[in-house]
LUMTIZA-537235 format. One record per residue (C-alpha): residue number from 1; x, y, z. Coordinates in nm, 4 decimals. Example, Ala and Ser with C-alpha at 12.3 -4.5 7.8 and 13.67 -1.06 7.14 Angstrom:
REM LUMTIZA-537235
{pt 1, {1.2300, -0.4500, 0.7800}}
{pt 2, {1.3670, -0.1060, 0.7140}}
REM end
This chain:
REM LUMTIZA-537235
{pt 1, {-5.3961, -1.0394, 2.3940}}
{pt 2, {-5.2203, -1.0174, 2.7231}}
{pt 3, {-4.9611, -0.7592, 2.7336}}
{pt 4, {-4.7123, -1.0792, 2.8948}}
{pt 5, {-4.7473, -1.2432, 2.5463}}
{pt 6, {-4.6456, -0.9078, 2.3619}}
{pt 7, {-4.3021, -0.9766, 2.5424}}
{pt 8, {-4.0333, -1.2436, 2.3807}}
{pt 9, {-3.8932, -1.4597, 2.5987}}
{pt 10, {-3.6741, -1.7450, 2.6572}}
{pt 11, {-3.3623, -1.7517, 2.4478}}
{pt 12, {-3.5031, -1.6090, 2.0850}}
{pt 13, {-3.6225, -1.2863, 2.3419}}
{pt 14, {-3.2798, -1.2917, 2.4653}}
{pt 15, {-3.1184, -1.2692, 2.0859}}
{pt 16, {-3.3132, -1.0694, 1.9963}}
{pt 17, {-3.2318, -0.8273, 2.2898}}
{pt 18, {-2.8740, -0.8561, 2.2266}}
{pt 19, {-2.8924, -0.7919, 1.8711}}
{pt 20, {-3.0583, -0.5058, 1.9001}}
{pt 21, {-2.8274, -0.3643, 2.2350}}
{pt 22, {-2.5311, -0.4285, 2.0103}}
{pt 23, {-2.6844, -0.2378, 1.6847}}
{pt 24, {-2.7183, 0.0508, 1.9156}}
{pt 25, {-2.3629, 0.0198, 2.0254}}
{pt 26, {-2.1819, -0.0605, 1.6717}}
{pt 27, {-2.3987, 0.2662, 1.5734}}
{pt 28, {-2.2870, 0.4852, 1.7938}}
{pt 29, {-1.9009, 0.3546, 1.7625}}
{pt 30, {-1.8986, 0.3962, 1.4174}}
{pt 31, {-2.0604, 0.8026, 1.4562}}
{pt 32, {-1.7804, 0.8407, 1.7420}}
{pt 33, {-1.5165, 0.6844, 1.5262}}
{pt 34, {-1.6462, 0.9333, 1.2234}}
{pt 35, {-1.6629, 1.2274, 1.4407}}
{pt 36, {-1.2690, 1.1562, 1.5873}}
{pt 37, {-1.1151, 1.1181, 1.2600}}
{pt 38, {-1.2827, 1.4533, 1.1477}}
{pt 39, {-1.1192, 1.6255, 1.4580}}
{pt 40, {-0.8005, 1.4791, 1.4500}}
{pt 41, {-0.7741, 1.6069, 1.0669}}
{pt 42, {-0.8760, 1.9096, 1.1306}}
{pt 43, {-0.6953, 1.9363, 1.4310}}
{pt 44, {-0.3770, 1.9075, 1.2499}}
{pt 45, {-0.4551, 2.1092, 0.9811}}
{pt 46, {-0.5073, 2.3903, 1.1962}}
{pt 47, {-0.1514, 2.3130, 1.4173}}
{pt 48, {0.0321, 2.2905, 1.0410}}
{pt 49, {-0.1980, 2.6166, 0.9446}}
{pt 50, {-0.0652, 2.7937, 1.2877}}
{pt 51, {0.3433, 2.7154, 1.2557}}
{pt 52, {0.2989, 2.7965, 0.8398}}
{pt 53, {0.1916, 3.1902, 0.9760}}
{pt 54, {0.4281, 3.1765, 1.2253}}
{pt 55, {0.7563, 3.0605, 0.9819}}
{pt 56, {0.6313, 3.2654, 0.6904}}
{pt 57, {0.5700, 3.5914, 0.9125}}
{pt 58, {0.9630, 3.5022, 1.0839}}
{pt 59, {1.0680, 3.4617, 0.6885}}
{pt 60, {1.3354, 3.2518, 0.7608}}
{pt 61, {1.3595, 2.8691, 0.6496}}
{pt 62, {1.6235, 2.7839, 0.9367}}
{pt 63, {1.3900, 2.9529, 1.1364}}
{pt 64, {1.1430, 2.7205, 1.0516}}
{pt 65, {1.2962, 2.3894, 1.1228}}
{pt 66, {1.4483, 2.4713, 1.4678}}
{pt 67, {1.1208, 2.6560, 1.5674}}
{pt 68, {0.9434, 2.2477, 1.4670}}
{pt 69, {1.2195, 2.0633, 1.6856}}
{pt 70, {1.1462, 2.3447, 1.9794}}
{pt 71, {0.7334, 2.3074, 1.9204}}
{pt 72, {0.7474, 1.9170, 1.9289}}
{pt 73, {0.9821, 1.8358, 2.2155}}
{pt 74, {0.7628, 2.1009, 2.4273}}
{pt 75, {0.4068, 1.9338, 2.2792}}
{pt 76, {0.5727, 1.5499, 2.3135}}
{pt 77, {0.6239, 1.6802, 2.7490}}
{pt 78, {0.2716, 1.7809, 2.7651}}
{pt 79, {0.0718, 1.5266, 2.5240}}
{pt 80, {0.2851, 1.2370, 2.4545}}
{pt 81, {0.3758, 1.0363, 2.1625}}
{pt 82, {0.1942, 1.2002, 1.8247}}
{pt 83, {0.3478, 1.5236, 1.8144}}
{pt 84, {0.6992, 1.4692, 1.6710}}
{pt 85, {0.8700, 1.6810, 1.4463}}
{pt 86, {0.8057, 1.4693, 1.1836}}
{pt 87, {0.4463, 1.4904, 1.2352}}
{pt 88, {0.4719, 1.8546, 1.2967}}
{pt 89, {0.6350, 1.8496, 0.9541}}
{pt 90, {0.2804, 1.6707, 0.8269}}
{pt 91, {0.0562, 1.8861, 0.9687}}
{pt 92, {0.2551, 2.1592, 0.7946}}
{pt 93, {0.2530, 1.9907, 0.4786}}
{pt 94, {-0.1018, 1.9269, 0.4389}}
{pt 95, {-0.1689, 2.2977, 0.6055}}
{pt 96, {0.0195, 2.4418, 0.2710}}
{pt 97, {-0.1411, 2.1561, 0.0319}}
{pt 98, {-0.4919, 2.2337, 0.1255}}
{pt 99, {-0.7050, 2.5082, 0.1785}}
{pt 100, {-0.9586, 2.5305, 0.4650}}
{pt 101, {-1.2803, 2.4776, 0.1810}}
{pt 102, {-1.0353, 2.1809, 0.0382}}
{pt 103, {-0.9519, 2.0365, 0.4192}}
{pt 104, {-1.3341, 2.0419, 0.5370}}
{pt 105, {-1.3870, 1.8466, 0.1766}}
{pt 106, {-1.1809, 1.5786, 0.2348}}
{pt 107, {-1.3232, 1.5208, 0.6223}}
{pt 108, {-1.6465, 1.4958, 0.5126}}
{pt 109, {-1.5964, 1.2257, 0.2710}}
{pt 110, {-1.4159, 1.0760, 0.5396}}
{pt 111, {-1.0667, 1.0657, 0.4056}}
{pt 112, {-0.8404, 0.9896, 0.6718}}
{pt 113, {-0.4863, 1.1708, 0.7931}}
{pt 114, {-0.3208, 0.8876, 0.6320}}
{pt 115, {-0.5158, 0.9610, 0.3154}}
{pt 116, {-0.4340, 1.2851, 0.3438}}
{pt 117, {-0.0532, 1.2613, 0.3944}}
{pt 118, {-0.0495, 1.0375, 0.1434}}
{pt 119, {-0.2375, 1.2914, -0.1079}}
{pt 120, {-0.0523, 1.6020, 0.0027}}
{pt 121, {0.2805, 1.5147, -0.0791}}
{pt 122, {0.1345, 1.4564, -0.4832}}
{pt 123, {0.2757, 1.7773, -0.6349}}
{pt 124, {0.0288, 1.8712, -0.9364}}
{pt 125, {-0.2865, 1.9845, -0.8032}}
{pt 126, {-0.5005, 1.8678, -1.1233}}
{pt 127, {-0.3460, 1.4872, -1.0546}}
{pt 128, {-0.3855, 1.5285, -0.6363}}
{pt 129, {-0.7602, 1.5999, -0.7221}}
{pt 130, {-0.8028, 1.3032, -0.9358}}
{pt 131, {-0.6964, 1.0873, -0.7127}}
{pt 132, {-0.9056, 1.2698, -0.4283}}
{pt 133, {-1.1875, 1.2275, -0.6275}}
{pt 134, {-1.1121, 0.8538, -0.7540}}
{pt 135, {-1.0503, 0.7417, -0.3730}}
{pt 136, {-1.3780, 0.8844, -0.2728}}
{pt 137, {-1.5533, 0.7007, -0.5415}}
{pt 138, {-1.4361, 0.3956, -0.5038}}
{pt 139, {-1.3799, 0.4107, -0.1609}}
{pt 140, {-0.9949, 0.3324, -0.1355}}
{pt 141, {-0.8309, 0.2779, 0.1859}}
{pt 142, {-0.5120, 0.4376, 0.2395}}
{pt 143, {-0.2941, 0.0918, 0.1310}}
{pt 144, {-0.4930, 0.1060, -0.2230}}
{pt 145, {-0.4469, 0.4760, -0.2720}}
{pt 146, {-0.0733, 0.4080, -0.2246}}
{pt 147, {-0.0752, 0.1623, -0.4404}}
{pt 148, {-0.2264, 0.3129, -0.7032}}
{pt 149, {0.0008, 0.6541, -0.7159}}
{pt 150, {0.2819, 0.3890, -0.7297}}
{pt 151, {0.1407, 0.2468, -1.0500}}
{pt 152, {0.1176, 0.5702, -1.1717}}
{pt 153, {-0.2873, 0.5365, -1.2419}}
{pt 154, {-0.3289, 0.9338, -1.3305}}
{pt 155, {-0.0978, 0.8900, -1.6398}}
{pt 156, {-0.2582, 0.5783, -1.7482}}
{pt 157, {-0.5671, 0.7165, -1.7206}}
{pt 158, {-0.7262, 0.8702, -2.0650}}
{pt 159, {-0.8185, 1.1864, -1.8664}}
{pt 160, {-0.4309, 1.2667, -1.8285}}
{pt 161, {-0.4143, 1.3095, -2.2574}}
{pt 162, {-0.6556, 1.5754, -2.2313}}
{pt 163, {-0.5286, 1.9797, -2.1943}}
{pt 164, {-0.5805, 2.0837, -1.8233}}
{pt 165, {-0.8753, 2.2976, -1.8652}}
{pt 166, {-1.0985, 1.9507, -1.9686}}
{pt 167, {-0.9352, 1.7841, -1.7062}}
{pt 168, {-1.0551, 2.0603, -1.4586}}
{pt 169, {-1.3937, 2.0530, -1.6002}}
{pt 170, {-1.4097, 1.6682, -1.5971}}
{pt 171, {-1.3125, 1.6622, -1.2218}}
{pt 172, {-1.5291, 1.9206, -1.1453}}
{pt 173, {-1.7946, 1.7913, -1.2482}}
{pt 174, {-1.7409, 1.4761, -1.0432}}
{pt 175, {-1.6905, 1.6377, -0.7670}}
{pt 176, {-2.0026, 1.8668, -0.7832}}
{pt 177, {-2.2632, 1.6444, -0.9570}}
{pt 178, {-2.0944, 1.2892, -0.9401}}
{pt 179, {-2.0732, 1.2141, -1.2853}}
{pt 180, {-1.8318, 0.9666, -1.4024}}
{pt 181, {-1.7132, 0.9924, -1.7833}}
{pt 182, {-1.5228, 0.6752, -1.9259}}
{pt 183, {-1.1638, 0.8833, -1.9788}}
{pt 184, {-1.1750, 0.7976, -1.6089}}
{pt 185, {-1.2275, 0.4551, -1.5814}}
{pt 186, {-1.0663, 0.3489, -1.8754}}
{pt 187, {-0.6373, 0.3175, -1.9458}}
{pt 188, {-0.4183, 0.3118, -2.1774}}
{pt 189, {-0.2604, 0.0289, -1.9962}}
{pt 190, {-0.3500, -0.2169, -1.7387}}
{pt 191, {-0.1033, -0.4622, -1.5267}}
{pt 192, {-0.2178, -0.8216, -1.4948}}
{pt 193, {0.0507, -0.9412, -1.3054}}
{pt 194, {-0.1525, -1.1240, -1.0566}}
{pt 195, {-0.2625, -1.3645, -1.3005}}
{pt 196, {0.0503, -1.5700, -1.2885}}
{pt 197, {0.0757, -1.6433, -1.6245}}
{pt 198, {0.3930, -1.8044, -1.7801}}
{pt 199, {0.6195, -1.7099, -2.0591}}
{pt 200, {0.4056, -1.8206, -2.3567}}
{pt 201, {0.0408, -1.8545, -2.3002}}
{pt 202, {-0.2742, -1.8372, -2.5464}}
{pt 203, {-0.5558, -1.6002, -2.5413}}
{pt 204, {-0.7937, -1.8749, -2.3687}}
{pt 205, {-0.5373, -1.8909, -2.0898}}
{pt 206, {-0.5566, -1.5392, -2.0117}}
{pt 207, {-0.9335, -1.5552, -1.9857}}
{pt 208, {-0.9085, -1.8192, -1.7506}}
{pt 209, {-0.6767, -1.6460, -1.5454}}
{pt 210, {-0.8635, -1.3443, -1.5207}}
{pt 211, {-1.1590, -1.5084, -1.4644}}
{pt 212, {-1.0442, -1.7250, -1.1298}}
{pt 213, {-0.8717, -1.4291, -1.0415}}
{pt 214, {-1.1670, -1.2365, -1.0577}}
{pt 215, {-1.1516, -1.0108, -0.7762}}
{pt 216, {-0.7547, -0.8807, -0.8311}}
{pt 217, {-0.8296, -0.8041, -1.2042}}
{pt 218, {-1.1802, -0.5841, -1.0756}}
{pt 219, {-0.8789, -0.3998, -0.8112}}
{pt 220, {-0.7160, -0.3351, -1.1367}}
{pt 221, {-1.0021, -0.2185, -1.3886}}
{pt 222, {-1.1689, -0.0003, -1.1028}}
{pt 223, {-1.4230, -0.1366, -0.8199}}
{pt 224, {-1.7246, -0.0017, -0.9943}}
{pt 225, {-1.7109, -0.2969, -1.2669}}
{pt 226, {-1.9087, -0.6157, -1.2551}}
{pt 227, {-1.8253, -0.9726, -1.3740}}
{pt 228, {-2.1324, -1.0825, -1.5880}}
{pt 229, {-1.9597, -1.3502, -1.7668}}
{pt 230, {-1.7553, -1.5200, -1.9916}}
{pt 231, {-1.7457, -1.6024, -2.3537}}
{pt 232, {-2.1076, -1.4671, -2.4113}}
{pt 233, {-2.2683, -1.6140, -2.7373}}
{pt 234, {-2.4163, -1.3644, -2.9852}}
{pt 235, {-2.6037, -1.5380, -3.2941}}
{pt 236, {-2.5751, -1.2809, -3.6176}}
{pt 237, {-2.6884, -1.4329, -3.9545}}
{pt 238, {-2.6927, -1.7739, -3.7572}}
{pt 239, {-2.3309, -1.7330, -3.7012}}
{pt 240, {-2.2298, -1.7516, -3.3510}}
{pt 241, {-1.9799, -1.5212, -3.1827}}
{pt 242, {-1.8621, -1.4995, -2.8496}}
{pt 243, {-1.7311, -1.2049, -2.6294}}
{pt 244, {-1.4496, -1.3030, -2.4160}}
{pt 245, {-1.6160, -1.1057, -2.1129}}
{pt 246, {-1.8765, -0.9060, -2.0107}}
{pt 247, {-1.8925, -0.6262, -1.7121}}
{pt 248, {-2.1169, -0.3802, -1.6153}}
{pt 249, {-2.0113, -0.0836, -1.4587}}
{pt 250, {-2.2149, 0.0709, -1.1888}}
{pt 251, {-2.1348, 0.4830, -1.2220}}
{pt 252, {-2.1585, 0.4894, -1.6161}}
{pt 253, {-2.4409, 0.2351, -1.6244}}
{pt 254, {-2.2885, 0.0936, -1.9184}}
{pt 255, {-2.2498, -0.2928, -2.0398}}
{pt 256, {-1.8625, -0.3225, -2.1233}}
{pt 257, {-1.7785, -0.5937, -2.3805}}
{pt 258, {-1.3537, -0.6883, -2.2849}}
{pt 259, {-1.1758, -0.8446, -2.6306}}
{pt 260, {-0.7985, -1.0288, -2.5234}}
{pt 261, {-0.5835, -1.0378, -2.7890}}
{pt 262, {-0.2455, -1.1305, -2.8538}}
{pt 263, {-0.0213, -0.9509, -3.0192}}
{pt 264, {-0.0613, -0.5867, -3.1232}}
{pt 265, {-0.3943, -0.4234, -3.2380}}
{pt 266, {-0.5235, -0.4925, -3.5611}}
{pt 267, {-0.8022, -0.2774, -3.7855}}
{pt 268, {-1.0007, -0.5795, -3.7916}}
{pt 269, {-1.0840, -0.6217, -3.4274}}
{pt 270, {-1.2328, -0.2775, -3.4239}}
{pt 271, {-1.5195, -0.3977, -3.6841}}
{pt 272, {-1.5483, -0.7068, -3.4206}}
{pt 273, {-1.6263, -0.5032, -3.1353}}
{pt 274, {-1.8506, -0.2750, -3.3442}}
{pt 275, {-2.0620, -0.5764, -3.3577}}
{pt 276, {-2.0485, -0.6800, -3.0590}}
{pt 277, {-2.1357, -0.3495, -2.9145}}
{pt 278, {-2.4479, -0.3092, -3.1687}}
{pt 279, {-2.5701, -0.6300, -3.0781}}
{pt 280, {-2.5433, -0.5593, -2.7410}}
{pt 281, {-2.7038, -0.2207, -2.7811}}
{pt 282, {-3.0201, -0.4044, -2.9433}}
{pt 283, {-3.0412, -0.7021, -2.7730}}
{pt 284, {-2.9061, -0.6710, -2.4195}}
{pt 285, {-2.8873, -0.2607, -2.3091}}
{pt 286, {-3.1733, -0.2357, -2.0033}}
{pt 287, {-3.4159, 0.1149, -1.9892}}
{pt 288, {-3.1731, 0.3776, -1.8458}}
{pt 289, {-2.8535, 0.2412, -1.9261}}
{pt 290, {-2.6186, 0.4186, -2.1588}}
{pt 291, {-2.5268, 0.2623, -2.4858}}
{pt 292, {-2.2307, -0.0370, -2.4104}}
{pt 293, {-1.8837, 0.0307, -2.4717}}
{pt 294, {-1.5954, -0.1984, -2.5498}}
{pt 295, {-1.2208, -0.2602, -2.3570}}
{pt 296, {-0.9832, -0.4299, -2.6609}}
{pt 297, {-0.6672, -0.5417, -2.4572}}
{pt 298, {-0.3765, -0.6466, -2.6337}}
{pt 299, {-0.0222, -0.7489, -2.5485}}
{pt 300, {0.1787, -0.5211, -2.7468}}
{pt 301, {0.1125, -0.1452, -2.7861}}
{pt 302, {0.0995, 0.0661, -3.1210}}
{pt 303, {-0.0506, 0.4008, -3.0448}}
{pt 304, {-0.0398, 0.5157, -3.4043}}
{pt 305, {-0.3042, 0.2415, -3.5213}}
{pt 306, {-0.5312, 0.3788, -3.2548}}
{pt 307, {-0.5155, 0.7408, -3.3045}}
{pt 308, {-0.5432, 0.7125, -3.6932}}
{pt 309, {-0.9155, 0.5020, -3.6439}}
{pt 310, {-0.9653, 0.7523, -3.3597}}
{pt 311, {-1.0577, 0.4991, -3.0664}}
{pt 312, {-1.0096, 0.7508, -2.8594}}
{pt 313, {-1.2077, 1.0586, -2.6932}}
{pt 314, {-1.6028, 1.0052, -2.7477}}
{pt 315, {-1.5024, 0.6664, -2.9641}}
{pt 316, {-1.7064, 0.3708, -2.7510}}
{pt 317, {-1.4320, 0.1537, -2.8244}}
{pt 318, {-1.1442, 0.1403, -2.6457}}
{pt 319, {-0.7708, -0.0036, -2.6943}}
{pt 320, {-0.5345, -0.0722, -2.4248}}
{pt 321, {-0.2432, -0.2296, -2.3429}}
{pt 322, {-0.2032, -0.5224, -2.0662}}
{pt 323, {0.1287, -0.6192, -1.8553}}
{pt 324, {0.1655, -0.9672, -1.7339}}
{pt 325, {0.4775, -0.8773, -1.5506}}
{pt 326, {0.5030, -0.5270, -1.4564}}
{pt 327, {0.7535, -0.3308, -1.6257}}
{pt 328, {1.0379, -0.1552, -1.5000}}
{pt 329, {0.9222, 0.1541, -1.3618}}
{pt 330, {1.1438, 0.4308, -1.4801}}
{pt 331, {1.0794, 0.3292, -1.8121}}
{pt 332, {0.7269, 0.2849, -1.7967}}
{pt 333, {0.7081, 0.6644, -1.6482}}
{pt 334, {0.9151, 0.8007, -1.9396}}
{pt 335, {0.6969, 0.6240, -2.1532}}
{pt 336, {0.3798, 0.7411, -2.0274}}
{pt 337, {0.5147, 1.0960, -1.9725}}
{pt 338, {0.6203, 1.1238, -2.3307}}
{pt 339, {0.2640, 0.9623, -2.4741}}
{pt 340, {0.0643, 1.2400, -2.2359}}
{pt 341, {0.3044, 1.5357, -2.3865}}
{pt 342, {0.2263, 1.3697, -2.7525}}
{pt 343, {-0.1530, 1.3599, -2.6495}}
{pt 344, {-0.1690, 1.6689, -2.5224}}
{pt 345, {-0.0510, 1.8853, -2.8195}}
{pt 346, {-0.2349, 1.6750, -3.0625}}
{pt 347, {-0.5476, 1.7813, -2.8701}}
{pt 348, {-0.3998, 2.1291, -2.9285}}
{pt 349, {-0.3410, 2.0687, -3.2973}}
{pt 350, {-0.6659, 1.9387, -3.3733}}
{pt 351, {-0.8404, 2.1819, -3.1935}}
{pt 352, {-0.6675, 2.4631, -3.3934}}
{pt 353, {-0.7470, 2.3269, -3.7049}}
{pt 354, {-1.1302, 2.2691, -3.6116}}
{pt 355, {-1.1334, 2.6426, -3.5338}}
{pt 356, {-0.9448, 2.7285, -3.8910}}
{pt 357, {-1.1685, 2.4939, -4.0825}}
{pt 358, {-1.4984, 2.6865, -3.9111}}
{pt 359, {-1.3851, 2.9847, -4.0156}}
REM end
């Protein structure tokens, strides 16, 4: 074959050409644009690491604030905009938050100085690393992250129940081998106020709702879920039953059966999901999937019904409360604060008397 033919032309050549020139050029945008954010952030961090030594070795906090003011209006005549006091105030932030190890972390997964403003100013180190690690996960951009500290997602999580030291192990272990457990995807409550639903609505409304607004309630659950369907028919006995939805969720490779109900949870939906979840274990669950798990939402809370059947911890069912308006926020973090304090020391409680009754 001649070597002319070898060469495209006419206008498919000429695609083809420009395709691949512009490949080339995305590609080595999107390195730059990787490689600037990691020196701006580390940039910073160093700036905020430089004026911490400098007010801490003075020991003065006055000293501190006019030594800012005197840094930035010299750094704004030689640089320009970007180095206010306010942003020297960042840099100084995020240079007492994190640690070098912590900083070189966080650029690496690509979190950017908005992330990590956002992130530093999150006072308990166990919930700033959960949402480190839940942002990296699921990839969050820094108007989700926001979002999601505003809803107070930490406390709703089940992780937050747990004493610190699990919680430490639990994170760690996402963070150093990427392993998801459920008590951090799942929540004690979830709010479905984009669904738009009115006043008095039925439990077949609410599936509807969620399903055409698909997307929004996935924001909600966590990113890593997948909409398999609705009102899936399972034949037991010839009787048929149907799950109001299905998911799959990518990290814990898990089916996840979702019950609506109205009202408050009942014993008897616990049996219901039982066989759902054994059916689906026979019947549906694919080589190297885990076994399923099931999400009962209701409208009304009553924690003590859960935590006498114990659909908690390594339970694969799950019970949760759901918001179609969101409540008012005060009173939803008193309520949430109060239910991880009551959590917390039953863990204790229980784990004392395990210990008594071994020896």
């Amino acid at each position: 074959m001649a070597k002319t033919e070898l060469i495209q032309t006419g206008e498919h050549g000429e695609s083809v050409l420009f395709s691949d020139v512009c490949g080339i050029i995305d590609g080595a945008r999107s390195r730059i644009a990787v490689y600037a954010n990691s020196e701006v952030c580390l940039t910073k961090w160093y700036v905020g690491k430089r004026i911490k030594e400098d007010v801490l070795y003075n020991q003065r906090a006055e000293y501190g604030k006019q030594i800012v003011k005197n840094l930035a209006r010299k750094l704004t005549g030689k640089y320009g905009s970007g180095w206010s006091d306010k942003s020297l105030l960042h840099c100084l932030r995020i240079a007492e938050t994190f640690n070098e190890s912590e900083i070189v972390y966080a650029v690496r997964r690509q979190f950017t100085w908005t992330h990590l403003k956002t992130l530093c100013y999150i006072n308990d180190p166990l919930k700033r690393q959960f949402y480190m690690e839940m942002c990296r996960i699921e990839h969050w951009d820094t108007r989700t992250l926001e979002a999601k500290i505003d809803a107070q997602l930490f406390e709703r999580t089940a992780i937050s129940r747990k004493p610190e030291e699990l919680i430490k192990q639990e994170l760690s272990q996402l963070k150093e081998e990427n392993t998801l457990q459920p008590d951090l995807v799942f929540r004690s409550s979830y709010f479905l106020d984009m669904l738009g639903l009115p006043d008095l609505y039925t439990e077949k409304d609410l599936e509807t709702a969620i399903v055409s607004q698909i997307q929004d309630f996935i924001c909600e659950m966590g990113t890593d879920f997948a909409f398999l369907g609705r009102q899936k028919r399972i034949t037991v006995d010839a009787v048929d039953y149907y799950i109001d939805l299905l998911f799959y969720h990518r990290s814990l490779h898990r089916l996840v059966a979702i019950d609506l109900k109205l009202g408050k949870f009942k014993p008897e939906h616990e049996g219901q999901m039982l066989l759902y979840l054994r059916y689906l274990d026979k019947n549906e669950r694919r080589q190297g999937e885990d076994s399923p798990i099931g999400l009962i939402l209701c409208s009304e809370g009553n924690t003590e019904h859960v935590e006498y059947l114990m659909l908690d911890d390594n339970s694969p069912i799950k019970v949760a409360q759901y918001y179609t308006q969101l409540p008012d926020k005060k009173l939803l973090a008193e309520k949430l604060q109060k239910a991880v304090a009551i959590a917390r020391e039953h863990y204790l409680e229980q784990n004392i008397s395990n210990k008594q009754t071994d020896n």
